[in-house]
C-alpha positions as CSV (number, residue, x, y, z in Angstrom):
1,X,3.2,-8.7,-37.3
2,X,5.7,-6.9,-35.1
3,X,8.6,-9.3,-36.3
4,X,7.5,-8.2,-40.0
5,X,8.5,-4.7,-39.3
6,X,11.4,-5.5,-37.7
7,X,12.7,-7.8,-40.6
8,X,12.1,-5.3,-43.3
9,X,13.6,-2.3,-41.8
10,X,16.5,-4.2,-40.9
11,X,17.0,-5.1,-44.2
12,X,15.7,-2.0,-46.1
13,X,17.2,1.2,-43.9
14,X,20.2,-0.3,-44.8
15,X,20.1,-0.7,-48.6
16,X,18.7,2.9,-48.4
17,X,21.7,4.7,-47.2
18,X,23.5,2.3,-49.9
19,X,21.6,3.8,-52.4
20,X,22.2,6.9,-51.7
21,X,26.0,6.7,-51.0
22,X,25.9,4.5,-53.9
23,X,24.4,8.3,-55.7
24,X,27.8,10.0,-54.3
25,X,25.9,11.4,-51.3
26,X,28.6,11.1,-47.7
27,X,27.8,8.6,-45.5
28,X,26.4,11.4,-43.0
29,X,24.0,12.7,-45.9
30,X,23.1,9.3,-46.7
31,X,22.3,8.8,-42.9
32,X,20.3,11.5,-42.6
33,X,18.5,11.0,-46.3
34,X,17.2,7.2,-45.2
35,X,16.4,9.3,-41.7
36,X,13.9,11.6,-43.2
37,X,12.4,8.8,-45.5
38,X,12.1,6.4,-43.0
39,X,10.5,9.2,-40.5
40,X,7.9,10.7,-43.2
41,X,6.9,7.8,-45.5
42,X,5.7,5.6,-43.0
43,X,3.6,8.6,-41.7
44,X,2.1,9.1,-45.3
45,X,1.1,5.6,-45.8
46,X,-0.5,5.7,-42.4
47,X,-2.5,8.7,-43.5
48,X,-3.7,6.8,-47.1
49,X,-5.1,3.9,-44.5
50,X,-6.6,6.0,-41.9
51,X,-8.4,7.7,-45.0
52,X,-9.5,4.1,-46.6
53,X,-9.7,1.6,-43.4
54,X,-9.8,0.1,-40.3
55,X,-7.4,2.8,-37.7
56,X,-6.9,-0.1,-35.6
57,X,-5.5,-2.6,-38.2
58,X,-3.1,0.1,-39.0
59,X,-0.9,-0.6,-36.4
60,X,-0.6,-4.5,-37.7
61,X,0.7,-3.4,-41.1
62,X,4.4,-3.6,-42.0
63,X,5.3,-0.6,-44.3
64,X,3.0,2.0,-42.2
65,X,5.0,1.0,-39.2
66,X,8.9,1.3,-40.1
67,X,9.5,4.2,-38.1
68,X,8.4,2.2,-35.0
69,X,11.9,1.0,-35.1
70,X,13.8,3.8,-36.6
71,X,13.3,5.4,-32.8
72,X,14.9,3.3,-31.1
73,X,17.9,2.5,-33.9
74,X,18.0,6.6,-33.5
75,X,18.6,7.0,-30.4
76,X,21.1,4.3,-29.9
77,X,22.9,5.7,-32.4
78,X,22.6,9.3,-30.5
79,X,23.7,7.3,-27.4
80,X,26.7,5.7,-29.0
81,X,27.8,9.1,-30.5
82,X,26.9,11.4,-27.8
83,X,27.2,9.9,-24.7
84,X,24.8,11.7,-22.4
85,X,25.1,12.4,-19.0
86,X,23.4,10.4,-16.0
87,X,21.3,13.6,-15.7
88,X,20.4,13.9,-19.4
89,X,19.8,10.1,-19.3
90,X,17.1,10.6,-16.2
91,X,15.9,13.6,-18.1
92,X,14.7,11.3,-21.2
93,X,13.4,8.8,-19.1
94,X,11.4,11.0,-17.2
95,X,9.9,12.4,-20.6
96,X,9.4,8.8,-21.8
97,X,7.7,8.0,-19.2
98,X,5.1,11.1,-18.9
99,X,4.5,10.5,-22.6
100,X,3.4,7.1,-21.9
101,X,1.2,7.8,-18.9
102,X,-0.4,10.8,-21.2
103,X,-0.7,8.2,-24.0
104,X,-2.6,5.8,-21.7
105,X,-5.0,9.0,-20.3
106,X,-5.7,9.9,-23.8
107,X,-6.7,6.4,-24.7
108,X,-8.6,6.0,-21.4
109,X,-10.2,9.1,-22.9
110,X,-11.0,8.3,-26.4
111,X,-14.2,6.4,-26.1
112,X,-13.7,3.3,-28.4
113,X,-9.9,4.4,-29.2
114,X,-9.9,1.0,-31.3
115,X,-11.8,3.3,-34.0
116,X,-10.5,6.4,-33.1
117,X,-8.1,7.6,-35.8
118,X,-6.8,10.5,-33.5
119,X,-5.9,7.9,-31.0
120,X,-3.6,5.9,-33.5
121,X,-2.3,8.7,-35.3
122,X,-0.9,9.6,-31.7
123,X,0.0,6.2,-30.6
124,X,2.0,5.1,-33.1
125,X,4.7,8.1,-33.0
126,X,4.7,8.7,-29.3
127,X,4.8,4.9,-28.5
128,X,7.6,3.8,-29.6
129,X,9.5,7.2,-29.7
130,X,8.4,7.2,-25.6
131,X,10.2,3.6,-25.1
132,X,12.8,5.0,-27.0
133,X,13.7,7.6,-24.7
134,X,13.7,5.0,-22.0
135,X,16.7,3.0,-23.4
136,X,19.6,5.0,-22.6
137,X,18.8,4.8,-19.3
138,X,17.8,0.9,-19.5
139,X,21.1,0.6,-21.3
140,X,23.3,2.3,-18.1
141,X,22.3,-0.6,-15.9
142,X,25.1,-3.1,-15.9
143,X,24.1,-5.1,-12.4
144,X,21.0,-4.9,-10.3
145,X,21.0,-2.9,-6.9
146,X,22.6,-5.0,-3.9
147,X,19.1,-5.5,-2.1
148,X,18.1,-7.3,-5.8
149,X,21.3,-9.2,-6.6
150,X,19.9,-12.6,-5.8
151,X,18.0,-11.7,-9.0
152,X,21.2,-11.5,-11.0
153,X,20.8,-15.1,-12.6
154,X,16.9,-15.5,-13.7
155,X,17.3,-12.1,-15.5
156,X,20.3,-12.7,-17.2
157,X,18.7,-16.4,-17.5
158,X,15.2,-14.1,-18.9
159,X,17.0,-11.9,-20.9
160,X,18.7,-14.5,-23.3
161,X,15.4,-16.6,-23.2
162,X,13.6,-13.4,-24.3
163,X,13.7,-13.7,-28.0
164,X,12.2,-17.3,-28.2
165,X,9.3,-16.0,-25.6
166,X,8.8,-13.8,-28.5
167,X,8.4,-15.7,-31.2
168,X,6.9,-18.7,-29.0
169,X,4.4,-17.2,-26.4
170,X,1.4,-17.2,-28.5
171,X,1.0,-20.6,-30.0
172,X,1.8,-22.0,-26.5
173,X,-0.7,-19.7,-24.5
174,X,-3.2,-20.8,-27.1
175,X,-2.7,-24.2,-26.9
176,X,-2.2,-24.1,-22.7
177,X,-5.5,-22.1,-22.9
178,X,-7.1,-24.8,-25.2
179,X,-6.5,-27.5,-22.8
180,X,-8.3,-25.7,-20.1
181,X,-11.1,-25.4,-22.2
182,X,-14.5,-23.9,-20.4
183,X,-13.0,-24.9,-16.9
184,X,-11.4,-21.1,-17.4
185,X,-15.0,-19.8,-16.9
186,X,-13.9,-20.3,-13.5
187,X,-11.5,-16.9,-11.7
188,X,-9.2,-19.4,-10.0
189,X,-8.9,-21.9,-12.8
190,X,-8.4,-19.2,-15.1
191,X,-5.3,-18.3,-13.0
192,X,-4.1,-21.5,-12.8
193,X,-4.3,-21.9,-16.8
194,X,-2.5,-18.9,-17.0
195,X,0.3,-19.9,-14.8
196,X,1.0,-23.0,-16.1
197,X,0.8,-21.4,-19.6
198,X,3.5,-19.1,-18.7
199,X,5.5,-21.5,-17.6
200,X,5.2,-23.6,-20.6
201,X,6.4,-21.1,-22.4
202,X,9.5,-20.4,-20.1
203,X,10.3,-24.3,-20.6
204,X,9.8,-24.1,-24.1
205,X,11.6,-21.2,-24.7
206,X,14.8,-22.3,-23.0
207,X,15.1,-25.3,-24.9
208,X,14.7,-23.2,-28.1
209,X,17.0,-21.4,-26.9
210,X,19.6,-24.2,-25.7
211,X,18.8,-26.4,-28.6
212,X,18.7,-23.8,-31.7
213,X,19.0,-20.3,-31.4
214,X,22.7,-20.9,-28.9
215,X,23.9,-23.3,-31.6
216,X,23.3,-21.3,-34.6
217,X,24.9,-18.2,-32.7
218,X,27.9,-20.1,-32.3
219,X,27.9,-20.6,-36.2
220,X,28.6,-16.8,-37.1
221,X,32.0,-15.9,-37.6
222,X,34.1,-13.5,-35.6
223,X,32.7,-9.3,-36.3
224,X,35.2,-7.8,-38.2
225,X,36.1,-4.0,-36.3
226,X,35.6,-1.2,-38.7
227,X,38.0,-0.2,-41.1
């Protein structure tokens, strides 16, 4: 569901500011048009489901979740424009991360928060707009402190695996968890399933991406710089 939103934002915030530069609008107006759409509709149509459903199924919809990644498109562009300070970067992540340790109080606080429309009303703006206040920071760190660096090559290893553990981490787990069967009744067995299911999904994740996603990357032509 996640990869849902992030396909259709991807390809409609775009062909919104289109349309509107396409209605004579400057690219800055057309910006910050698709900006206050993208920021408010979503919002609305959360509001209509709230009223009609299930709060907790919200979160799995596509449409009621496009500002989800609007934050962090936001403030990379903010980032890229603006260029804040070390200080101002610490400063964001120090609200990012107090909003999420509030977040996770107020769900530890909301009873059954998996009906609790207050809960996801909150959740899904200050979530993502939290993490989003982490990334300039995140996005600072070109190597790893010298007491880590022997860590160096199994992130940069992790980080381009990352997007096939995305997309391949569930159907493995399952079936890792499958084999197991009821002998995951047991604590210790239960850890060794999941161990071995992580590591399937490492394996299988590499060769995706040795075998598939590298390849296809390698197919794209050269990014033109701006005109």
């Amino acid at each position: 569901w996640s990869l849902c939103i992030e396909e259709w934002f991807y390809f409609l915030f775009p062909l919104t500011i289109l349309l509107f530069t396409s209605l004579r609008a400057s690219r800055r107006s057309a910006f910050l048009c698709a900006t206050a759409l993208f920021l408010v509709l979503p919002v609305l149509l959360r509001e209509h489901f709230f009223a009609v459903g299930d709060p907790a199924t919200v979160r799995l919809m596509t449409f009621p979740r496009l500002d989800g990644i609007f934050y962090g498109v936001a403030m990379a562009f903010v980032t890229a424009h603006f260029r804040p300070s070390s200080v101002v970067r610490a400063a964001l992540s120090a609200v990012g991360l107090a909003g999420l340790v509030g977040l996770s109080i107020f769900q530890s606080r909301s009873g059954d928060w998996e009906t609790s429309v207050p809960f996801f009303r909150m959740a899904c703006v200050a979530l993502p707009l939290c993490f989003s206040l982490l990334l300039p920071s995140l996005a600072s760190i070109e190597t790893l402190p010298t007491p880590f660096a022997f860590l160096h090559a199994p992130v940069t290893r992790l980080s381009l695996w990352s997007y096939s553990v995305y997309l391949s981490h569930l159907p493995v787990l399952f079936f890792a968890y499958k084999a197991f069967g009821e002998a995951r009744d047991n604590a210790a067995i239960n850890v060794v399933s999941m161990g071995t299911a992580l590591a399937a999904c490492l394996g299988v994740s590499s060769l995706i991406y040795r075998y598939f996603e590298r390849p296809l990357m390698h197919l794209r032509t050269a990014e033109r710089p701006p005109a």
